[in-house]
Structures are given as structure tokens and as C-alpha cells.
KOLDRENBA-625775 format. One record per residue: x, y, z of N, C-alpha, C in turn; residue in one letter; residue number from 1. Coordinates in pm, whole numbers. Atoms other than C-alpha are relative to their C-alpha. Layout:
<node n_xx="X" n_yy="Y" n_zz="Z" ca_xx="X" ca_yy="Y" ca_zz="Z" c_xx="X" c_yy="Y" c_zz="Z" residu="A" num="NUM"/>
...
END
This chain:
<node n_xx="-130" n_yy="12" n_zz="63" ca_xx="654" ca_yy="11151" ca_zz="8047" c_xx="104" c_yy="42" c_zz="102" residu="X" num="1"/>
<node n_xx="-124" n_yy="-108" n_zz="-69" ca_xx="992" ca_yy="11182" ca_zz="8213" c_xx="128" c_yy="-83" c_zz="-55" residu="X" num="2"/>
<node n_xx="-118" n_yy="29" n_zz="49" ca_xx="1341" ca_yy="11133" ca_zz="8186" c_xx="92" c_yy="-87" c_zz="91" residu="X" num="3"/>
<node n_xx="-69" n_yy="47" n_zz="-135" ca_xx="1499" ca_yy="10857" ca_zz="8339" c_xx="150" c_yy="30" c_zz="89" residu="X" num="4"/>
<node n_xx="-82" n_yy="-74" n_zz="-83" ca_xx="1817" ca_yy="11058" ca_zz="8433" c_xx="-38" c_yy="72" c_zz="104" residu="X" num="5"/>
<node n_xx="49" n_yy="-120" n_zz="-136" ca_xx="1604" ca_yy="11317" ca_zz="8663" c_xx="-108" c_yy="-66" c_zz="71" residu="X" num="6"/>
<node n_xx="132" n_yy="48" n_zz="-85" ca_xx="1294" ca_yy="11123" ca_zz="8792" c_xx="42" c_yy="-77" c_zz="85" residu="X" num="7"/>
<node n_xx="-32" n_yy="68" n_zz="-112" ca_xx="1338" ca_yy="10994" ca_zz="9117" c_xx="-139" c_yy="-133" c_zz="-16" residu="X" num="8"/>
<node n_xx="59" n_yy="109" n_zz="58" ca_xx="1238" ca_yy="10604" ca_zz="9009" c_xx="-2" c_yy="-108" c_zz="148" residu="X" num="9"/>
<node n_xx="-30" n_yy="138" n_zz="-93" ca_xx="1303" ca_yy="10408" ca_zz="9337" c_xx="-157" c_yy="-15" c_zz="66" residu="X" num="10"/>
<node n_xx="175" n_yy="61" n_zz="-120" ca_xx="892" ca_yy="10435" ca_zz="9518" c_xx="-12" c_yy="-93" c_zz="-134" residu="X" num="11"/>
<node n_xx="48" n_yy="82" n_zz="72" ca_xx="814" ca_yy="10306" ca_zz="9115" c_xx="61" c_yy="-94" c_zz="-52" residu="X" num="12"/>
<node n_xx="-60" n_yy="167" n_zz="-13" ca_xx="1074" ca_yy="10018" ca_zz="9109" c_xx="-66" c_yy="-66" c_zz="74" residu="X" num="13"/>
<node n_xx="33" n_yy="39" n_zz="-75" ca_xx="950" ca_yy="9926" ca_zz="9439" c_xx="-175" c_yy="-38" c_zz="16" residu="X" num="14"/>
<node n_xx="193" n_yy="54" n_zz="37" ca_xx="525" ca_yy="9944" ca_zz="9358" c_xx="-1" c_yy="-123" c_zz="-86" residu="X" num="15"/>
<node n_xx="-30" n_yy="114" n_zz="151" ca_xx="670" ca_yy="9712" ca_zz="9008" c_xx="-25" c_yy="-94" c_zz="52" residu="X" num="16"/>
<node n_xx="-55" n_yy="177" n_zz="-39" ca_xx="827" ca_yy="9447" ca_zz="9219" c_xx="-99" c_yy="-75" c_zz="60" residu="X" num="17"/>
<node n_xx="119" n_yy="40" n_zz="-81" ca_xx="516" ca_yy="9412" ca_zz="9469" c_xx="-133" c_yy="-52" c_zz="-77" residu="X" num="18"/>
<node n_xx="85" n_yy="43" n_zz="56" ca_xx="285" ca_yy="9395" ca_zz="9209" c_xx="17" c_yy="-83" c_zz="-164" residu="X" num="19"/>
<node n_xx="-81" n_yy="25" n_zz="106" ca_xx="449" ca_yy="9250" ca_zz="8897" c_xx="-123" c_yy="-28" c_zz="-114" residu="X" num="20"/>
<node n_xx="55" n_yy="-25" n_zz="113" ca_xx="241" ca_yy="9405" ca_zz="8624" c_xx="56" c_yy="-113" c_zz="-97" residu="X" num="21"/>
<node n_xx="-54" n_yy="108" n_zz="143" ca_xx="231" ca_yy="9191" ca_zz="8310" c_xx="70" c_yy="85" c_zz="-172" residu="X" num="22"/>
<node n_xx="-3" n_yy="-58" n_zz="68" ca_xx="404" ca_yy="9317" ca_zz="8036" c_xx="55" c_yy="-32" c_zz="-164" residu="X" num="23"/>
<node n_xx="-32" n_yy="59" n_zz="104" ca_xx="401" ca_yy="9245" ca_zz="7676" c_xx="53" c_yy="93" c_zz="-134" residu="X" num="24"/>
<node n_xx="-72" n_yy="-74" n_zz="81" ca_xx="591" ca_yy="9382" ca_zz="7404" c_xx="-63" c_yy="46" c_zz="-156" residu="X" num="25"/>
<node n_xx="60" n_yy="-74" n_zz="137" ca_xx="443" ca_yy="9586" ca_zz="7047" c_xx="65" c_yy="-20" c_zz="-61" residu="X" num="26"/>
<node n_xx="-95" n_yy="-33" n_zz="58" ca_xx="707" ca_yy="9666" ca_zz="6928" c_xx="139" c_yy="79" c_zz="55" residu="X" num="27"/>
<node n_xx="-153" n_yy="-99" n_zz="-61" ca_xx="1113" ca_yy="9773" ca_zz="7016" c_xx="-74" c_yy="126" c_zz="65" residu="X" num="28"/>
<node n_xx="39" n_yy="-157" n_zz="-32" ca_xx="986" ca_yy="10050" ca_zz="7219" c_xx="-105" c_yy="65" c_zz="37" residu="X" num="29"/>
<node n_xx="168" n_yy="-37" n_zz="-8" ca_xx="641" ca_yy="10055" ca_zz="7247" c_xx="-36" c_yy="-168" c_zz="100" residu="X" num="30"/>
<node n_xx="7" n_yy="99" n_zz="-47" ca_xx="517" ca_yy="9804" ca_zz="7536" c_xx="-140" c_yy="41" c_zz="67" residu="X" num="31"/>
<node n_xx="84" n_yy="-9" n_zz="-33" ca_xx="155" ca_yy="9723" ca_zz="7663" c_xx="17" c_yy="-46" c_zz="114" residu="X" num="32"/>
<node n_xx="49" n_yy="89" n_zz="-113" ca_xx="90" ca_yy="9647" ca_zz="8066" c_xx="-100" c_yy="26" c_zz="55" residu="X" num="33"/>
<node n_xx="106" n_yy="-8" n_zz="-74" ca_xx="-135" ca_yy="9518" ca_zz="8246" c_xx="22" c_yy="21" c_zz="147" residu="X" num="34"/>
<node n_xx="8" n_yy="-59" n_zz="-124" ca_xx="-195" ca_yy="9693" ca_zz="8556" c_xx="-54" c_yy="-114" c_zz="100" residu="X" num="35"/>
<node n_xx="54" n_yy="65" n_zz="-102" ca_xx="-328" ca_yy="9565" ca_zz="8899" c_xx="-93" c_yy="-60" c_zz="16" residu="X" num="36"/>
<node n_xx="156" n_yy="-8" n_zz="-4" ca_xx="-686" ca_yy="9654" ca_zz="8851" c_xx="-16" c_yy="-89" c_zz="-152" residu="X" num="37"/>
<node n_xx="32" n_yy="60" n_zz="146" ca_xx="-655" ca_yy="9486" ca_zz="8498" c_xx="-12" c_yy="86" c_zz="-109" residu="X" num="38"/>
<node n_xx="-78" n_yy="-132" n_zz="106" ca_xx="-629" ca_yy="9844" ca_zz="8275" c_xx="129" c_yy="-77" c_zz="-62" residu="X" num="39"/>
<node n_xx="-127" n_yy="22" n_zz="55" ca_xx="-402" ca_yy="9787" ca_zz="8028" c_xx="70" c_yy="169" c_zz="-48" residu="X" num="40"/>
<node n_xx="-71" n_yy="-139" n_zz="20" ca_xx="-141" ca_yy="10105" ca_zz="7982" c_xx="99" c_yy="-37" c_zz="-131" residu="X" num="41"/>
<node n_xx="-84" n_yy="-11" n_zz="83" ca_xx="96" ca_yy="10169" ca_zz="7674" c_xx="107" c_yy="83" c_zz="61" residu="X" num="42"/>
<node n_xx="-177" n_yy="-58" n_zz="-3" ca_xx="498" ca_yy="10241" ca_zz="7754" c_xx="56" c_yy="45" c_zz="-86" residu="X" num="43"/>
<node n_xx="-56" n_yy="-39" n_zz="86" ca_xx="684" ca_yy="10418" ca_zz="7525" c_xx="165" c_yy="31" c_zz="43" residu="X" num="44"/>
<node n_xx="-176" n_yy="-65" n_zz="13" ca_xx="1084" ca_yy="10431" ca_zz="7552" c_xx="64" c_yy="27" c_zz="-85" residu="X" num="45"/>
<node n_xx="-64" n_yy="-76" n_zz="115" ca_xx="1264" ca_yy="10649" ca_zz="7340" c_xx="111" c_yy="96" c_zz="66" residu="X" num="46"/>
<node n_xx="-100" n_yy="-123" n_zz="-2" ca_xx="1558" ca_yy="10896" ca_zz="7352" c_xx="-33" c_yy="90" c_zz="-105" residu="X" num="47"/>
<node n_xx="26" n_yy="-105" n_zz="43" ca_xx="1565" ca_yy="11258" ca_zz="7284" c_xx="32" c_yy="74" c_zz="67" residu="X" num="48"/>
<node n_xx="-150" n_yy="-110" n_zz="-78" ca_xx="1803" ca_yy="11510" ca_zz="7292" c_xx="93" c_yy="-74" c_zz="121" residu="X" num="49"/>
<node n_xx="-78" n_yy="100" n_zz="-90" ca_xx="2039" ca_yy="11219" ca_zz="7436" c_xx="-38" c_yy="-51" c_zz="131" residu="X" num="50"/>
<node n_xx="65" n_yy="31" n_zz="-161" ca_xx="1824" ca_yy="11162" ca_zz="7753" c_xx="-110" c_yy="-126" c_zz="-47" residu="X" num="51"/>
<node n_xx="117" n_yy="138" n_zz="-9" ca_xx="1601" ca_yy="10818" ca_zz="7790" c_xx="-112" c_yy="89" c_zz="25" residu="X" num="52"/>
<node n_xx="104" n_yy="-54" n_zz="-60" ca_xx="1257" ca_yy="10954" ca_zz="7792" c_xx="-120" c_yy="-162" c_zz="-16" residu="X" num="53"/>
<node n_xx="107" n_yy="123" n_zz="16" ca_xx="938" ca_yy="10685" ca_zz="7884" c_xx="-98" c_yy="85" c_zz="31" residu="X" num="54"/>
<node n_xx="164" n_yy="-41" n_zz="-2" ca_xx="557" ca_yy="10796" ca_zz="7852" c_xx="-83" c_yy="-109" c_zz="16" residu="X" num="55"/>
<node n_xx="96" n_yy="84" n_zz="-64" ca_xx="284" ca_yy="10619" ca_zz="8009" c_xx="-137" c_yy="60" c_zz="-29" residu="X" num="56"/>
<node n_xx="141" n_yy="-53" n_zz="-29" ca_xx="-57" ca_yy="10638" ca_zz="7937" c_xx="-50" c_yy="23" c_zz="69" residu="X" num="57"/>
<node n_xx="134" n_yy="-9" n_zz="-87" ca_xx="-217" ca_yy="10625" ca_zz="8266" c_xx="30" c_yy="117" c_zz="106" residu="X" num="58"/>
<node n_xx="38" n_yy="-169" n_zz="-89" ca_xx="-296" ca_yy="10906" ca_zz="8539" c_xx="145" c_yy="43" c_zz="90" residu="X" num="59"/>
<node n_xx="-150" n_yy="-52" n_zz="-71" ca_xx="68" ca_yy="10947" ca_zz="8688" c_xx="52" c_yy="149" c_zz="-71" residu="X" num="60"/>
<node n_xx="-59" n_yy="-132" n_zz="18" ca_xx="159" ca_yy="11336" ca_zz="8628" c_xx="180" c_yy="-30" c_zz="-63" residu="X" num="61"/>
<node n_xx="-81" n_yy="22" n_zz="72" ca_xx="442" ca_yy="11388" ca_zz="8396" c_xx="119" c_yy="46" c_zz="121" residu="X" num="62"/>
<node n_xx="-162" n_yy="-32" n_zz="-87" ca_xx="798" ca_yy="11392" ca_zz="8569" c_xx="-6" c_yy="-99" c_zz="136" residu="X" num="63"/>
<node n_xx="-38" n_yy="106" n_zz="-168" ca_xx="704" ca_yy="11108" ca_zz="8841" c_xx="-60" c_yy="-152" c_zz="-114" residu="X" num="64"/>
<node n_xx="7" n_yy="160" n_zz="35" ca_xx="765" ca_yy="10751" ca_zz="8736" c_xx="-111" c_yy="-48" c_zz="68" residu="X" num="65"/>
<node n_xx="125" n_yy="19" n_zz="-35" ca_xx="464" ca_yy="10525" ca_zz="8730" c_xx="48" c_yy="-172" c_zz="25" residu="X" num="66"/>
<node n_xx="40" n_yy="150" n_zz="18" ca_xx="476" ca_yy="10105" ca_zz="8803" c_xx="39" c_yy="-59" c_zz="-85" residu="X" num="67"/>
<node n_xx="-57" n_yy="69" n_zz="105" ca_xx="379" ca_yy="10042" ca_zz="8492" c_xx="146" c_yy="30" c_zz="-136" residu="X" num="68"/>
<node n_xx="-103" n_yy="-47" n_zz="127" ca_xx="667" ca_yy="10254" ca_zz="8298" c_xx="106" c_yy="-99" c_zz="86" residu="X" num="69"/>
<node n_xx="-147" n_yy="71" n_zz="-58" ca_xx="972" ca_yy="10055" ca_zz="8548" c_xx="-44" c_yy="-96" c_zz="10" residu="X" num="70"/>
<node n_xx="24" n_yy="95" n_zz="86" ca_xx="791" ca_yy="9756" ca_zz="8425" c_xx="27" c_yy="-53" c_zz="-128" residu="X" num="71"/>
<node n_xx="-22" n_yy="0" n_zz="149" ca_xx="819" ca_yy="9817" ca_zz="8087" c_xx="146" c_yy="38" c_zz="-26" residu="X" num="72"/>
<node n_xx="-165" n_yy="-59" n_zz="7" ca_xx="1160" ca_yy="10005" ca_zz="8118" c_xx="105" c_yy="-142" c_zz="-5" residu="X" num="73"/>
<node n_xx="-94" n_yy="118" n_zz="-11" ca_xx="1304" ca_yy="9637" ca_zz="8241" c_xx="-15" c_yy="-82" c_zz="-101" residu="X" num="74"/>
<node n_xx="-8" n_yy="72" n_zz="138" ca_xx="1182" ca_yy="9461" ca_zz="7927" c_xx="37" c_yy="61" c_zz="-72" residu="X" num="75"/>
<node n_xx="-43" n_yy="-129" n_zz="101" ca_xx="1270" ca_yy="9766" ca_zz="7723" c_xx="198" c_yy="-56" c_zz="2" residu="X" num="76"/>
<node n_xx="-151" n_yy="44" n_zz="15" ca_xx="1631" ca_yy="9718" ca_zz="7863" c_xx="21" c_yy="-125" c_zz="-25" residu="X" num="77"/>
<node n_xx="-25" n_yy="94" n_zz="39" ca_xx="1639" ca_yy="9398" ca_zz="7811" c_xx="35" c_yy="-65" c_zz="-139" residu="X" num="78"/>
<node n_xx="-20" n_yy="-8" n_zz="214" ca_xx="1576" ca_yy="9392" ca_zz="7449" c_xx="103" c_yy="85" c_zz="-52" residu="X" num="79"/>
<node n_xx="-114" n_yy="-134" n_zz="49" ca_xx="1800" ca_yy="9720" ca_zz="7391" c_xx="137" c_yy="-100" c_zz="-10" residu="X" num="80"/>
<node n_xx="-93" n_yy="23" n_zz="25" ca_xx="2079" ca_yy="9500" ca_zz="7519" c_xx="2" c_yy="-142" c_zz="-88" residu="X" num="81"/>
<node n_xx="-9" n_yy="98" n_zz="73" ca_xx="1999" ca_yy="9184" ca_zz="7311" c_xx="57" c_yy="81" c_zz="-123" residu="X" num="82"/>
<node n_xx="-5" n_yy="-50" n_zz="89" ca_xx="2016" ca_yy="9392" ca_zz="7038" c_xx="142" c_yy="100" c_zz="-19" residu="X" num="83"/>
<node n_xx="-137" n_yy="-115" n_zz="3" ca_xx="2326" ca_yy="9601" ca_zz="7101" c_xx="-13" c_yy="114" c_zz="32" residu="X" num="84"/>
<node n_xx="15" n_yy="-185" n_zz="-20" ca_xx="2198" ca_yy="9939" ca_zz="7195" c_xx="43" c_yy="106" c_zz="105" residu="X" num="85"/>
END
């Protein structure tokens, strides 16, 4: 889990773009990708206590952006702003 105000996100923009996980949507907020190796991970974006927070299932230590979360984050925003949010 981290917060995308404090996590330094630019190495896991940059792993995203190189490998362009697949990523499909659950639900507003909840997004499944598929990884490199073919693992599939669950995204979660949410706010709390006014800060963006995203959780990732897979082995990335909490407070360092992972791949698949600035994967999911860009469909996440995407939808947020269809929607008005």
C-alpha cells in the first residue's frame, strides 16, 4: 500500500511502460493485472483521510510503487475522470 502523494512513482511508471501489463477492470476501483510472468495481481484505488491510497497484491513492500499498481492507477484515472471525480 502507499500513497500516491509520497511514493516516489517514476522507476514504477517507467517498469509499466516497458512492459505494458494487461489490465482489466472489476469494478470502479478494484482492477485485476496481468503481470509479465502471467500472475495476475489485484489493484485497489481508494482515498483515505484525503490522500489517494493504491494496494497491490503482489511482493512489492508497502510504501514503494509496484508496475502493476501505475498500471492500474492509469485506468483507475481514467474512469475517475469519465465519471467526474
Amino acid at each position: 500500500m502507499f500513497s500516491l502523494e509520497t511514493a516516489n512513482i517514476e522507476r514504477a511508471i517507467k517498469s509499466a511502460k516497458a512492459l505494458h501489463p494487461k489490465v482489466k477492470m472489476i469494478e470502479f476501483g478494484t482492477y485485476e493485472v496481468t503481470g509479465s510472468t502471467g500472475n495476475t495481481y489485484t489493484v485497489r484505488c481508494y482515498r483515505k483521510a484525503g490522500e489517494k491510497i493504491v494496494e497491490c497484491n503482489c511482493a512489492t513492500r508497502d510504501e514503494i510503487a509496484c508496475k502493476h499498481s501505475m498500471a492500474a492507477v492509469s485506468l483507475h484515472s481514467a474512469m475517475a475522470a469519465q465519471r467526474g471525480h
